[in-house]
C-alpha positions in Angstrom: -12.3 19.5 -1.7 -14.2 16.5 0.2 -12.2 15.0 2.5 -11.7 11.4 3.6 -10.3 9.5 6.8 -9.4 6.3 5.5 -7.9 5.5 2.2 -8.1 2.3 -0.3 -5.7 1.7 -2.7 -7.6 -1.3 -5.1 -4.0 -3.3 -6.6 -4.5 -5.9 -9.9 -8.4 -7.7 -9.7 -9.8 -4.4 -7.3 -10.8 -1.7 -9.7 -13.9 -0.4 -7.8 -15.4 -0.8 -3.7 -19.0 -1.7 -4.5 -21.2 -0.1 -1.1 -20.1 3.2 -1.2 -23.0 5.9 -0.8 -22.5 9.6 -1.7 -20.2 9.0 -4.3 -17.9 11.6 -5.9 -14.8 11.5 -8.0 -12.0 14.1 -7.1 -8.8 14.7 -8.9 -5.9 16.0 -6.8 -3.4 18.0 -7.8 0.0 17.4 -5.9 4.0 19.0 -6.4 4.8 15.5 -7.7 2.6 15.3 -10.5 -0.6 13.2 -10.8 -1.8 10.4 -9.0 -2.6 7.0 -11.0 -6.6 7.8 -11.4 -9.1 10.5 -9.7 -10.2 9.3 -6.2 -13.2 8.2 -5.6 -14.8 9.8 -2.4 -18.0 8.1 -0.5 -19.1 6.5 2.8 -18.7 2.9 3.6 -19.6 1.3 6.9 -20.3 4.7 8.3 -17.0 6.3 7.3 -15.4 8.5 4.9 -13.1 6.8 2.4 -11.1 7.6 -0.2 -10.7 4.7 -3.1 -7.6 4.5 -5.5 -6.9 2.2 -8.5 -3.4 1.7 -8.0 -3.0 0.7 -11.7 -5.4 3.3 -12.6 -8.9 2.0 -13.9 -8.4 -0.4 -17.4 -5.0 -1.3 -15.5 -3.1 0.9 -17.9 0.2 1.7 -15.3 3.4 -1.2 -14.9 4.4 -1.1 -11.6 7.5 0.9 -11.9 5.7 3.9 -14.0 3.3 4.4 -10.8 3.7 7.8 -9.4 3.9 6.4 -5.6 4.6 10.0 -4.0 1.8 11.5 -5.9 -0.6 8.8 -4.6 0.5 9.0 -0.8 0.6 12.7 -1.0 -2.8 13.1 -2.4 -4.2 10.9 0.4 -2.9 12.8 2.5 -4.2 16.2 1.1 -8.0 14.2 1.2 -7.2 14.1 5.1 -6.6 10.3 5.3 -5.1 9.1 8.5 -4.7 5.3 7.5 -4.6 3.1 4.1 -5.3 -0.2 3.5 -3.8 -1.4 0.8 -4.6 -4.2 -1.8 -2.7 -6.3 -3.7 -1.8 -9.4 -5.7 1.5 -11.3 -4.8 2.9 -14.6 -5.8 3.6 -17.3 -3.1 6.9 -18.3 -2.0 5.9 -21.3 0.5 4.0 -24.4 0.2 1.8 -23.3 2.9 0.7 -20.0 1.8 -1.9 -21.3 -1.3 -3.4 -19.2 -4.4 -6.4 -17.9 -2.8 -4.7 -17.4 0.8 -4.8 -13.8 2.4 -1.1 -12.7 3.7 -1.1 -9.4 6.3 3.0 -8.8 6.1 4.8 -7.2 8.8 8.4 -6.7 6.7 9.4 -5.9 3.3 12.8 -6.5 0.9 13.2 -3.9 -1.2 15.1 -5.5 -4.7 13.8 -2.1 -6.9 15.6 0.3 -8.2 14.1 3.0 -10.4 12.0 4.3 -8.2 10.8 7.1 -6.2 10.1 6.1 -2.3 10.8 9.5 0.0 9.1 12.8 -0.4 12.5 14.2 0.9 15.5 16.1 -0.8 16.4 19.1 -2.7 17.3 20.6 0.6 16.1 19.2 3.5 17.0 15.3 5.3 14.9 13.2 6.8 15.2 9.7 8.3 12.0 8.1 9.6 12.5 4.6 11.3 10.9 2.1 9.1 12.1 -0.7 11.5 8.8 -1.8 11.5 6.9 -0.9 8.2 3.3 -1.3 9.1 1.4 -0.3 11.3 0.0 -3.1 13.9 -3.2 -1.7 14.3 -4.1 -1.4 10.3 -2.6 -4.8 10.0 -4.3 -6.4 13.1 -7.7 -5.4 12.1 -7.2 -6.8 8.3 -6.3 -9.9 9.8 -9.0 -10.2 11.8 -11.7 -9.0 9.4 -10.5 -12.2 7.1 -11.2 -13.7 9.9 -15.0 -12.5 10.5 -15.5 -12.6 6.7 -14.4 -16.6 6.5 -11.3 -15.8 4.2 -8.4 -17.6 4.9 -5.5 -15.3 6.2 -1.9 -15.7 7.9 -0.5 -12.9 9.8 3.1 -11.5 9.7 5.5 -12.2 7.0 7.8 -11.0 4.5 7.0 -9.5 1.4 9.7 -9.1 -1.6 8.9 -5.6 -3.8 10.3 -6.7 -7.3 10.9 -4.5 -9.7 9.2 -6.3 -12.5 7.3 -5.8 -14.9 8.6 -9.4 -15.8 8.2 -12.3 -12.7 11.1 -14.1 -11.1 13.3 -16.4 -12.9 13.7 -19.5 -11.1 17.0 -19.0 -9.3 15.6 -15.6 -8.0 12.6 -17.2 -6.8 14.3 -20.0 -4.9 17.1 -17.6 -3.6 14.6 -15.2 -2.1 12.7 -17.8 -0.6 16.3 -18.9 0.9 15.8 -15.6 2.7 13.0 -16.8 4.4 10.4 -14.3 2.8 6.8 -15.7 2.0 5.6 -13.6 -0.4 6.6 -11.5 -3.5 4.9 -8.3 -5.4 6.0 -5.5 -7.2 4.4 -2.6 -5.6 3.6 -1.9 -1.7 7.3 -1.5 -0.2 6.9 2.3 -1.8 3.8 2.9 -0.8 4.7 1.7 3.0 8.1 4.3 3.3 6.2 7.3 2.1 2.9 6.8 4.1 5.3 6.4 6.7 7.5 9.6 6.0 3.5 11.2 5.4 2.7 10.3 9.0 0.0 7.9 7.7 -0.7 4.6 9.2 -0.4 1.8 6.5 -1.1 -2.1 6.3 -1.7 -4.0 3.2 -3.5 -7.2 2.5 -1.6 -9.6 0.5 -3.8 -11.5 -1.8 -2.1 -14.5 -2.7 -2.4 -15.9 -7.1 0.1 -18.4 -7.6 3.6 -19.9 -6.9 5.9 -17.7 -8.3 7.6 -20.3 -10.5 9.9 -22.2 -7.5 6.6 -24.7 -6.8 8.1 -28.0 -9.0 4.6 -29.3 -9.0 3.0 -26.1 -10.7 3.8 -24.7 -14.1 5.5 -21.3 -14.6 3.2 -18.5 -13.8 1.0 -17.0 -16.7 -1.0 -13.7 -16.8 -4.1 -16.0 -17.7 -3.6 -18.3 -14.7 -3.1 -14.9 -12.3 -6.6 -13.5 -13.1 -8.9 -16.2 -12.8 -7.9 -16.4 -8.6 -7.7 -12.7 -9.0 -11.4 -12.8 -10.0 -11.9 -14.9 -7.1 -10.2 -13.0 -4.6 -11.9 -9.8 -5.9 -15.4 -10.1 -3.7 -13.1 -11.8 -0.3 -11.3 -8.1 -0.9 -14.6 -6.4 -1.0 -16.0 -7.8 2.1 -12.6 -7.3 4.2 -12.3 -4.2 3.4 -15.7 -3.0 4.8 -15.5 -5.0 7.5 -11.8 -3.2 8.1 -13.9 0.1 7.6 -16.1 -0.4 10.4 -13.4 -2.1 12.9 -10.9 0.8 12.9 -10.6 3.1 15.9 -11.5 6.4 15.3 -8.5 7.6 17.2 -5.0 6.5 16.9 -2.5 5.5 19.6 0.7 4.3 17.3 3.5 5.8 16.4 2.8 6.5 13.0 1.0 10.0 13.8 4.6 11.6 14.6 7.2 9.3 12.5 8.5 12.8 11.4 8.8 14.4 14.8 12.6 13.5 15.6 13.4 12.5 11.6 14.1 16.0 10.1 17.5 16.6 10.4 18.2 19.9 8.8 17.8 23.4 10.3 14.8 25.0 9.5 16.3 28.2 8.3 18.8 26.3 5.7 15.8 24.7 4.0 14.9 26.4 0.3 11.8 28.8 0.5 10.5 26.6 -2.5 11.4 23.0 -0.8 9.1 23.8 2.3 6.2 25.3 0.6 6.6 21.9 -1.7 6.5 19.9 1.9 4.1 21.9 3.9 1.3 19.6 4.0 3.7 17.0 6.1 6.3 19.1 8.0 4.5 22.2 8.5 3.5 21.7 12.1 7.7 20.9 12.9 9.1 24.1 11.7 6.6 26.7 13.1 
């Protein structure tokens, strides 16, 4: 199997990475069932990555049918050590304009059928997810918006609705009561098990609309979401490889060994069946 050292995961308007050399499309197998589309495998800026439709090419999966464990797990079976992630959110301050770039630093979680730990039938973990992202992913998207002339804001909060339906408007005004600035429907699950798989995660937040709050904008509509997703599509592509070719090759955060203090039961009362599942990711704790 090729392997890969950074993964992309493409969200609504990125279906593809144009650039890549050496191309090949790999489907992975994982203990939680199928990813949303094969990977596709190439070099970019030098580098080997690993590209994902998150929605699965032609868009064909809702946010809460998405198969986040699969995903994470199989990018971490390609060898990935960091993901930058992708995706389309709806604005939830004057400021922060369709168009806009948004790196967030903290999520809400308001889903509730979903899958977001690798752990269980048998064995407890607890990683800290104090702080969700990791800097260095997130500093060097900020700054390649910055380099490629896309307008960006750093830090934030990002809601993860359930959906597939947007807010109403009392949910949008209470959440930006909160103080968050952005809201999606997808990365929240994506951060947890990238951190639970030890693999450093930032995403960037491209920004389509008002959410329905802003009184001087109409509601929301699908048709009005994927023109500025059209337009956001080629900023993507050009922060992305300009991300590729900014990363360190090594890592100093924490994200490396999230799992070395988070396992909480004994290794011999974990089910034979439960660490051969988990070996990829706790493997090197119980040896």
């Amino acid at each position: 199997m090729q392997q890969a050292e950074i993964g992309i995961i493409g969200g609504s308007g990125l279906y593809a990475i144009p650039g890549l050399t050496g191309v090949h499309e790999e489907r992975v197998s994982t203990p939680f069932g199928d990813p949303s589309d094969a990977f596709v495998l190439g070099e970019l800026e030098g580098r080997n990555v690993a590209f994902l439709a998150r929605h699965g090419r032609g868009h064909r999966l809702l946010p809460t049918e998405l198969n986040f464990r699969a995903n994470i797990y199989a990018l971490k079976k390609l060898g990935v050590t960091r993901i930058v992630s992708v995706s389309a959110v709806g604005s939830l301050r004057e400021r922060l304009h369709p168009g806009h770039f948004l790196v967030p630093d903290q999520f809400i979680d308001r889903t509730s059928l979903r899958h977001a730990t690798f752990f269980g039938d048998g064995i407890v973990a607890h990683v800290a997810l104090a702080d969700p992202v990791c800097a260095a992913v997130a500093s060097a998207i900020f700054s390649a918006c910055k380099t490629e002339g896309v307008t960006a804001h750093k830090d934030g909060t990002y809601v993860c609705m359930e959906g597939p339906q947007f807010s109403t408007r009392a949910e949008s005004n209470l959440y930006r009561s909160w103080g968050a600035h952005v809201i999606g429907m997808t990365n929240l699950q994506e951060a947890k098990l990238a951190r639970e798989a030890e693999i450093c995660y930032a995403t960037a937040a491209m920004i389509t609309d008002y959410d329905c709050w802003h009184p001087g904008h109409d509601d929301v509509t699908v048709e009005q979401i994927v023109a500025v997703l059209n337009q956001n599509a080629a900023n993507a592509c050009r922060v992305i490889k300009t991300v590729v070719a900014s990363l360190p090759r090594e890592r100093n955060c924490g994200c490396a060994s999230a799992l070395q203090h988070a396992i909480l039961t004994a290794p011999a009362a974990i089910p034979a069946a439960t660490r051969e599942k988990l070996d990829l990711l706790i493997g090197k704790y119980l040896k």
